[in-house]
C-alpha positions in Angstrom: 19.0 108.0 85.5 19.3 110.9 87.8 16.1 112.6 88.6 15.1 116.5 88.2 17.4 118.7 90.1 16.0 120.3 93.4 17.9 123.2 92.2 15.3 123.6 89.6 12.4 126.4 90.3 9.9 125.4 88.1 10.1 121.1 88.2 7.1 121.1 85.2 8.6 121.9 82.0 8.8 126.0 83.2 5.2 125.5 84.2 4.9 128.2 87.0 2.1 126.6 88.8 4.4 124.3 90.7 7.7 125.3 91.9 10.2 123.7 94.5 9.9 125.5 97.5 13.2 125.8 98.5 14.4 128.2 95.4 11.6 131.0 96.4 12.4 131.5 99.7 14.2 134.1 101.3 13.6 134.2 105.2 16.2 132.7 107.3 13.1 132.0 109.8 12.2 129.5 106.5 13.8 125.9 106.0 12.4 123.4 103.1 14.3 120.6 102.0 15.0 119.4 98.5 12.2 118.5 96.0 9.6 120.0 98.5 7.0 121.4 96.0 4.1 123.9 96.4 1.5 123.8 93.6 -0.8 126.6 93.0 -2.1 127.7 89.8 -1.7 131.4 90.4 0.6 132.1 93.0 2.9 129.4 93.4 6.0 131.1 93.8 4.6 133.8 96.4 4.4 130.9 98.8 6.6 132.7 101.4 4.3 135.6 101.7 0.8 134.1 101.2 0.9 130.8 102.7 3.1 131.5 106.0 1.1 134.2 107.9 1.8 136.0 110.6 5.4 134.9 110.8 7.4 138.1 112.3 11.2 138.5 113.0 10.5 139.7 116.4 8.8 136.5 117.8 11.6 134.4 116.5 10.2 131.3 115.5 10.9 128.9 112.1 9.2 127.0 109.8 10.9 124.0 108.8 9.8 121.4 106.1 11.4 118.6 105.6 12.5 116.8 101.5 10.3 115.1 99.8 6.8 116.9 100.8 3.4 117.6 98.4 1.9 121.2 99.0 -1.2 121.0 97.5 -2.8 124.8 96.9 -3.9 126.5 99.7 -1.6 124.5 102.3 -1.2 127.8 104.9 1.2 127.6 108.3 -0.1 129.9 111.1 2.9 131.4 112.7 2.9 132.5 116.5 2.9 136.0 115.3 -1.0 135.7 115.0 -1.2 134.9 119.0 -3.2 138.4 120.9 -1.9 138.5 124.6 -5.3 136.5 126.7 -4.1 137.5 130.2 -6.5 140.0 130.5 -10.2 140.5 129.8 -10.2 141.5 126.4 -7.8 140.3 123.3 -7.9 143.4 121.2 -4.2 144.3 120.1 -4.7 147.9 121.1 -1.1 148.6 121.5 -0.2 148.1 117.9 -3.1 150.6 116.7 -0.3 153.3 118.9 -1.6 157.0 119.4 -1.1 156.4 123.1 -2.9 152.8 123.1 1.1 151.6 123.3 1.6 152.9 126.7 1.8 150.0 129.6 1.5 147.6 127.2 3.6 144.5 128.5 5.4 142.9 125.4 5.3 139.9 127.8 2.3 138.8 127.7 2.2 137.6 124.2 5.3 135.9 124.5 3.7 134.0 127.2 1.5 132.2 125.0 4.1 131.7 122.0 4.2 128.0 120.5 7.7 127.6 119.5 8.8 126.2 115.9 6.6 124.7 113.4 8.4 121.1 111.7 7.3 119.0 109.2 8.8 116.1 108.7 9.9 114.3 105.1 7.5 113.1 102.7 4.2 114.7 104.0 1.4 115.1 101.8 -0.9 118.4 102.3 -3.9 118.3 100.8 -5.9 121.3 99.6 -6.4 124.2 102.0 -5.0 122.4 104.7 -3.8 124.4 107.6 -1.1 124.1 110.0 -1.4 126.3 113.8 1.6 127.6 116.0 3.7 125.3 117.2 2.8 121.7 115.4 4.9 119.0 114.7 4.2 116.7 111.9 6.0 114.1 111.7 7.6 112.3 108.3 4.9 110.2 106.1 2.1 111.7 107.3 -0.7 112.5 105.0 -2.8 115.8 105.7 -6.5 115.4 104.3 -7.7 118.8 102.5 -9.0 121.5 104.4 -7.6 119.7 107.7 -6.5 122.4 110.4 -4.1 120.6 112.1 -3.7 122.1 115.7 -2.0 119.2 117.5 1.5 117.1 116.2 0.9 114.5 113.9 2.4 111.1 114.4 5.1 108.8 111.8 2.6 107.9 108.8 -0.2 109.3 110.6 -3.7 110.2 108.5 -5.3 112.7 109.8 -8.9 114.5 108.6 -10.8 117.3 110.7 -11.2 120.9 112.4 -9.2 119.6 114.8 -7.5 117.2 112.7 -7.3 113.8 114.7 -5.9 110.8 113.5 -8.1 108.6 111.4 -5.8 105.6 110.7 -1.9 105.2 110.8 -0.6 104.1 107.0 1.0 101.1 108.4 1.6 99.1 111.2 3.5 100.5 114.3 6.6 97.9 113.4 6.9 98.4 109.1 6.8 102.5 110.6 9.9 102.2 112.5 11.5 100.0 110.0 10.5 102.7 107.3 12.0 105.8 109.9 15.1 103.9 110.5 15.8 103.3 106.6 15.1 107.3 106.3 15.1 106.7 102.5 14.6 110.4 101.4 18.5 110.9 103.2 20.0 108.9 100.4 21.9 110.2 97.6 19.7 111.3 94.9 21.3 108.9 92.6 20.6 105.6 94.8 16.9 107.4 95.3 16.6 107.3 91.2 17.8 103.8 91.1 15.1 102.5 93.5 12.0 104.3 93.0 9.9 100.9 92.5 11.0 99.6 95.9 10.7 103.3 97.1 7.0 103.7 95.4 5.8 100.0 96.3 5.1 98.0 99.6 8.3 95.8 99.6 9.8 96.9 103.4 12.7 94.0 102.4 14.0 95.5 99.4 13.9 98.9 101.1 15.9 97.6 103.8 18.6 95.9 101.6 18.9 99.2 99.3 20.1 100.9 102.7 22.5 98.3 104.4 26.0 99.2 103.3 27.4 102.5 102.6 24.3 104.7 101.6 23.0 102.0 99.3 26.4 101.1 97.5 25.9 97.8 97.5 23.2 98.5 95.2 25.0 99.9 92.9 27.5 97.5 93.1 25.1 94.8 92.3 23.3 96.7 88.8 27.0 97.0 88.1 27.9 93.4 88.0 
């Protein structure tokens, strides 16, 4: 058994409602990770120019998802590009409207207030509508409640709800979540990753472990070969 291909656009039979993120986009500013899926009845593969807003060449900063993550439709990222300059009284972009509203503008003072890269980690779910400001960081097994707008980084296996999103409960306990980053299970070969999806899918933190000592889960496969 090994698994769909990430190289695949559309994982669902052709379906276009669903692709895998990573084969529609074009931006170098964009990273996604294999089997990362956006799922949208209408515009699923427009992703890149719907869902990422505001995200301009000229500011600079990336968007980087991680393997492994669950886009559900309406899951937007708010790039810096959508920050006005606030070191004055008003916020109106007047310079961009030109006709001599340009002159003494100060590029400067937007850059001031830019949030750096947005990074999801691996195996995030985003539930419907969610949304994602300037600058986050959401860390790997987090789970993203629909219609969340998520302004602040999310912890390991974090749950979080809310405009602001805050944490409502962590997934598992602070010791099973460093056991489950150091075993990093959506690194392994695709292969190993079809050959353990119960312990992957279950609760079992043992058999996890044991599928990752060795060499990238070999030993595994030495075992079912015996």
């Amino acid at each position: 058994m090994h698994g769909p291909s990430p190289d695949t656009l559309y994982p669902f039979n052709g379906e276009p409602h669903t692709v895998y993120l990573k084969n529609v986009i074009t931006r170098p500013t964009i990273e996604v990770g294999d089997f990362t899926y956006y799922n949208d009845e209408n515009h699923a593969a427009e992703f890149e120019s719907r869902n990422v807003r505001y995200h301009f060449d000229f500011v600079g900063d990336r968007l980087k998802i991680g393997k492994f993550c669950a886009l559900a439709q309406g899951t937007t990222f708010i790039m810096s590009g959508a920050n006005h300059a606030m070191t004055g009284f008003s916020t109106y972009p007047f310079n961009i409207f030109q006709n001599g509203w340009e002159q003494g503008f100060d590029p400067a003072t937007i850059f001031d207030h830019l949030k750096g890269d947005t990074i999801v980690g691996h195996d995030v779910w985003f539930g419907t509508n969610a949304t994602v400001m300037p600058g986050v960081t959401i860390c790997s097994g987090a789970i993203i409640g629909a219609h969340a707008v998520v302004a602040s980084d999310v912890p390991p296996y974090a749950v979080v709800v809310g405009n602001p999103a805050r944490v409502v409960k962590l997934r598992f306990d602070e010791a099973t979540i460093e056991r489950l980053l150091e075993i990093a299970w959506w690194d392994w070969p695709a292969e190993t990753i079809s050959r353990n999806l119960d312990a992957i899918r279950g609760a079992d933190i043992e058999a996890l472990e044991a599928v990752a000592t060795g060499l990238g889960g070999e030993c595994d496969a030495k075992r079912n070969s015996a």
